[in-house]
Backbone as a ProteinNet text record, in pm:
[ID]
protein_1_A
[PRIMARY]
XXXXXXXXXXXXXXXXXXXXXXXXXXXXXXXXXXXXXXXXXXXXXXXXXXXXXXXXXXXXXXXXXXXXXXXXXXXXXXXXXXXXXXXXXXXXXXXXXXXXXXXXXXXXXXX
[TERTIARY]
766.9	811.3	722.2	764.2	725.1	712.8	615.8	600.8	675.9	769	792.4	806.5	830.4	771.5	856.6	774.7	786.8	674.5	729.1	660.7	510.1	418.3	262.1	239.9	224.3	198.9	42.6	-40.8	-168.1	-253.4	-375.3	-430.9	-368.3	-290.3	-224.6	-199.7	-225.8	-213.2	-35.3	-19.7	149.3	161.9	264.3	391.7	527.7	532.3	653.6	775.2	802.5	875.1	914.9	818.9	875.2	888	857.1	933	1055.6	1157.8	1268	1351.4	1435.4	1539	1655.6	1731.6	1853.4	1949.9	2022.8	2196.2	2313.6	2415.5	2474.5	2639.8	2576.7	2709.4	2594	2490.3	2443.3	2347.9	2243.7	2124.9	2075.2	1961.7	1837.3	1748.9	1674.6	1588.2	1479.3	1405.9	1277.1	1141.7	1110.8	1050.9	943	799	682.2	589	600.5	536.5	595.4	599.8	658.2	556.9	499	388.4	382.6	378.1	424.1	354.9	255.1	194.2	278.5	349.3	448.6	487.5	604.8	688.1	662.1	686.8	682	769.9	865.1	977.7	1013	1063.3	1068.3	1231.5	1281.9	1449.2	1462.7	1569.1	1624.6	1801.4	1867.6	1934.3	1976.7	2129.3	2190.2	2264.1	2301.8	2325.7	2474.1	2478.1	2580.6	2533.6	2487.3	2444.6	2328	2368.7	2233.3	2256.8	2203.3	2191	2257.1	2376.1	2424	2341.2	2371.4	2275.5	2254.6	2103.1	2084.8	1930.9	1865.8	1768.2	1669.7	1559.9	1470.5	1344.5	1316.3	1251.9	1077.2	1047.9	905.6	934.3	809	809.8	789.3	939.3	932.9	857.4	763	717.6	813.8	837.8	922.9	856.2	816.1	685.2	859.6	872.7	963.1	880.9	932.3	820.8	898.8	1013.7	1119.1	1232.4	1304.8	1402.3	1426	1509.9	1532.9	1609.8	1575.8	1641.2	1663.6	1788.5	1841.6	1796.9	1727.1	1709.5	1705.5	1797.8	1833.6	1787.9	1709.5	1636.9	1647.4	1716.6	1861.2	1910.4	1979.8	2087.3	2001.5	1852	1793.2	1761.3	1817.8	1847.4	1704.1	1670.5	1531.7	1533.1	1477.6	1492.6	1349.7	1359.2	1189.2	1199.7	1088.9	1122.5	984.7	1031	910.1	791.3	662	554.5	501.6	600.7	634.8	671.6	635.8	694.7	701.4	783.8	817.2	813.4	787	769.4	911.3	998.7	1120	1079.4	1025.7	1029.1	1079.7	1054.9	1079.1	1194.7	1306.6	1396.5	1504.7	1502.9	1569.2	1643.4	1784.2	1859.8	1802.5	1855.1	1822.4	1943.2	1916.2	2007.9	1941	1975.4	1891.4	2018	2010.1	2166.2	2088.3	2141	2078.4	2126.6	2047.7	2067.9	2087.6	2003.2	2030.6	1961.2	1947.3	1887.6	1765.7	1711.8	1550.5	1535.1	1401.3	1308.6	1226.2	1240.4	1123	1041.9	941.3	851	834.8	946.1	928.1	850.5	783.4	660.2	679.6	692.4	697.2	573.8	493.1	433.8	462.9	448.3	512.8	404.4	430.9	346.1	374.2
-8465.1	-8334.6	-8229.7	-8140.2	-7989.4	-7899.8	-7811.5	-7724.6	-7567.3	-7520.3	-7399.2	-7302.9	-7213.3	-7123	-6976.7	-6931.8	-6832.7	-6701.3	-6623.4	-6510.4	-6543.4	-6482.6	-6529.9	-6458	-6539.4	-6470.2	-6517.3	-6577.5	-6600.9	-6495	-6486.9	-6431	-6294.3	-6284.9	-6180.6	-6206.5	-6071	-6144.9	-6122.7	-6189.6	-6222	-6239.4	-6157.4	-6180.5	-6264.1	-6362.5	-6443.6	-6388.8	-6283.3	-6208.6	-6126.5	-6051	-6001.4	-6023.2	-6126.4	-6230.9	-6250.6	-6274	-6309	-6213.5	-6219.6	-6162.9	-6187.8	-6152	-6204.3	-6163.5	-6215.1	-6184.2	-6253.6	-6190.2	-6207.4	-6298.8	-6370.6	-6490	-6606	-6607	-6683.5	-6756.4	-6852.3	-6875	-6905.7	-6792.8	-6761.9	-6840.9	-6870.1	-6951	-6873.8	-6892.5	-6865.8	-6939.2	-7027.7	-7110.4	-7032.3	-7026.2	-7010.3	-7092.8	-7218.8	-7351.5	-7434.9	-7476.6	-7548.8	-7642.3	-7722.1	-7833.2	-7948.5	-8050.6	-8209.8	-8231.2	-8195.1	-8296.3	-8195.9	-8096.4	-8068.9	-7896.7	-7894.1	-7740.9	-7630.3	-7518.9	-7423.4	-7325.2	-7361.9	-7276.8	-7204.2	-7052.2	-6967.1	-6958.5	-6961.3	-6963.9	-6878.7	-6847.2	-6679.8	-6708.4	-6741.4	-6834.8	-6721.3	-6633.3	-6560.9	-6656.4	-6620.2	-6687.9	-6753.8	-6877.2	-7040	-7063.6	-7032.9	-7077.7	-7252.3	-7269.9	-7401.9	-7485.5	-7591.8	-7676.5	-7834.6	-7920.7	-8002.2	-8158	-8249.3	-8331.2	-8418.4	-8415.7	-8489.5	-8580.5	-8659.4	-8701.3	-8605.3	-8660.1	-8607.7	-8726.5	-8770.4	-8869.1	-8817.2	-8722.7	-8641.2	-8664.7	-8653.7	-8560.9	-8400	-8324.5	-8197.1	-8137.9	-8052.8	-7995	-7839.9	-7795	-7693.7	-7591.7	-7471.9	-7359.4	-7204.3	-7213	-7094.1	-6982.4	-6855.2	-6733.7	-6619.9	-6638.8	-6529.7	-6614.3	-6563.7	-6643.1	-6746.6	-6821.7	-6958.5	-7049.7	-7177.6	-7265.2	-7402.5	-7454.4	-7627.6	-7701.7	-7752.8	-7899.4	-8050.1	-8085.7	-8228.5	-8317.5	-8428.1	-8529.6	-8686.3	-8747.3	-8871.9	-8850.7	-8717.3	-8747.4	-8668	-8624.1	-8592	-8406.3	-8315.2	-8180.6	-8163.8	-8076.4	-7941.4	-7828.5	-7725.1	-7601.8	-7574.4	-7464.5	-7447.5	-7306.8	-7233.3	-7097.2	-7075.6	-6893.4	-6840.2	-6866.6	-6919	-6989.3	-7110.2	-7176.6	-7327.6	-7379.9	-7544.1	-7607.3	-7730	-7825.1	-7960.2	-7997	-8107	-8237.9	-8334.7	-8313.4	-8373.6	-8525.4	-8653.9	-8767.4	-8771.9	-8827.4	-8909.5	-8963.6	-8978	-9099.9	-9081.4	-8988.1	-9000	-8876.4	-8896.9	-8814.3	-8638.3	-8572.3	-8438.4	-8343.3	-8231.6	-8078.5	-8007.7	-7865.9	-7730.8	-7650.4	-7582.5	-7432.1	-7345.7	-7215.5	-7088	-7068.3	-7101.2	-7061	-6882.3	-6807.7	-6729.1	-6619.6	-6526.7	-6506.1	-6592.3	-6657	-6700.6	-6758.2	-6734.9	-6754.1	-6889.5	-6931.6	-7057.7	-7091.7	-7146.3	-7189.4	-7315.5	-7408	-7571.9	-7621.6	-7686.5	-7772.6	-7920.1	-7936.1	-8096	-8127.3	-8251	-8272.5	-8372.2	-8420.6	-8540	-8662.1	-8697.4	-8853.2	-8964
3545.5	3499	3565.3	3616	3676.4	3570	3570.1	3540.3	3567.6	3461.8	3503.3	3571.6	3624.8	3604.5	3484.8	3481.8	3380.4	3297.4	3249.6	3210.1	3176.4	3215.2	3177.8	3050.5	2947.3	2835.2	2782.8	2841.8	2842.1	2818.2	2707.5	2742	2602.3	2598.7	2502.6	2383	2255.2	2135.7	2141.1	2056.1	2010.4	1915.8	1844.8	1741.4	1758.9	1745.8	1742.8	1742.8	1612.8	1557.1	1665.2	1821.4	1857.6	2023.8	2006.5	2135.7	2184	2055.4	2036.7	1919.3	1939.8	1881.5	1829.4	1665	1673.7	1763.1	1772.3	1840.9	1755.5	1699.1	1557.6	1659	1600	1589	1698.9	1725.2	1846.3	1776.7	1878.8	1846.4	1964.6	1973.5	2135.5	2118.4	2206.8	2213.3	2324	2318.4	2459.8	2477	2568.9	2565.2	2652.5	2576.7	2569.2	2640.2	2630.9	2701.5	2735.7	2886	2908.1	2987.1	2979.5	3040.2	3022.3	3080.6	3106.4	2968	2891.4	2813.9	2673.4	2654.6	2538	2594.2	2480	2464.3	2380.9	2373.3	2270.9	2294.9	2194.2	2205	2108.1	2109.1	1986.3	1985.1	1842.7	1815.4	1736	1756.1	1621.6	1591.9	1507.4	1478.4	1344.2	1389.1	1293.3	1178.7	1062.3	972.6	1004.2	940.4	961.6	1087.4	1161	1296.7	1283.5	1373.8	1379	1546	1490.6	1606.2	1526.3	1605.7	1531.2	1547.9	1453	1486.4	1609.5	1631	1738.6	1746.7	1814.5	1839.6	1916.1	1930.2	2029.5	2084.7	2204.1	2169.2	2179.4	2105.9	2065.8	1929.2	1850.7	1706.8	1729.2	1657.8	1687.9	1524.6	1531.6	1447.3	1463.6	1346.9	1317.4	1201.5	1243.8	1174.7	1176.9	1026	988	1041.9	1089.4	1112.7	1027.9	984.9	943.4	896.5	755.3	725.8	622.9	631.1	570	655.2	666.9	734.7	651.7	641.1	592.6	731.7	695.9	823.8	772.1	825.9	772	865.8	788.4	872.6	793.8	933.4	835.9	699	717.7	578.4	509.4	497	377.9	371.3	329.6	375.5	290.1	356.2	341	320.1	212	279.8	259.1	415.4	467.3	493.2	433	437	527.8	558.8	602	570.6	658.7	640.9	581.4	614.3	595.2	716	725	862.7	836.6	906.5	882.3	1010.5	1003.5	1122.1	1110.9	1215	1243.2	1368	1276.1	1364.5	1469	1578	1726.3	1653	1756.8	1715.2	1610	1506.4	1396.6	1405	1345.6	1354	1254.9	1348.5	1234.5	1322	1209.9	1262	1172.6	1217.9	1157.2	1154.3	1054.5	993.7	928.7	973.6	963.2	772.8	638.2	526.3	540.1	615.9	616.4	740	816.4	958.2	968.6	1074.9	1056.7	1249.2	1217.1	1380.9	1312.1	1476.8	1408.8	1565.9	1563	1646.7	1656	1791.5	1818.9	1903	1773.4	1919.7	1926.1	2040	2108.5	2175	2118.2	2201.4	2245.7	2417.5	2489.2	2470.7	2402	2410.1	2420.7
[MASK]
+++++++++++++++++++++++++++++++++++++++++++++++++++++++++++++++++++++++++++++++++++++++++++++++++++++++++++++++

């Protein structure tokens, strides 16, 4: 895996919140880190919106920054609000739906 390239955000303080942005009927994404050893990607995800289920073969950790989000991980639904985060296993089925507008911050690390 190659490295990126992309916006240098090193070095700067940051707000999550204003990285990304909603867009109403969508869900954005902007990826922050991208480096062989893991990801960091920021999502903004207008309400019924989500991502349908799928695998990943990382454990994705998932940090609310704004919002509410349902994330279901095999069958077992969650709700994780602003300043809260859950760890979505390697391997196991999950999906995420917008309860109502919300940003979140995904980290993969590749191991």
């Amino acid at each position: 895996m190659t490295e990126k390239t992309q916006e240098d955000l090193k070095e700067k303080v940051l707000d999550p919140n204003e990285l990304i942005v909603y867009q109403g009927g969508s869900v954005v994404s902007r990826m922050l880190v991208y480096k062989p050893a893991g990801t960091i990607t920021l999502f903004a995800f207008d309400t019924g919106e989500g991502l349908s289920e799928h695998t990943a073969p990382y454990d994705a950790i998932v940090t609310i920054i704004d919002g509410e989000a349902e994330i279901t991980i095999a069958g077992r639904e969650f709700h994780v609000r602003k300043g809260q985060m859950i760890i979505m296993p390697a391997h196991i089925p999950h999906a995420v739906r917008a309860v109502q507008r919300f940003r979140m911050m995904l980290t993969m690390i590749h191991a």
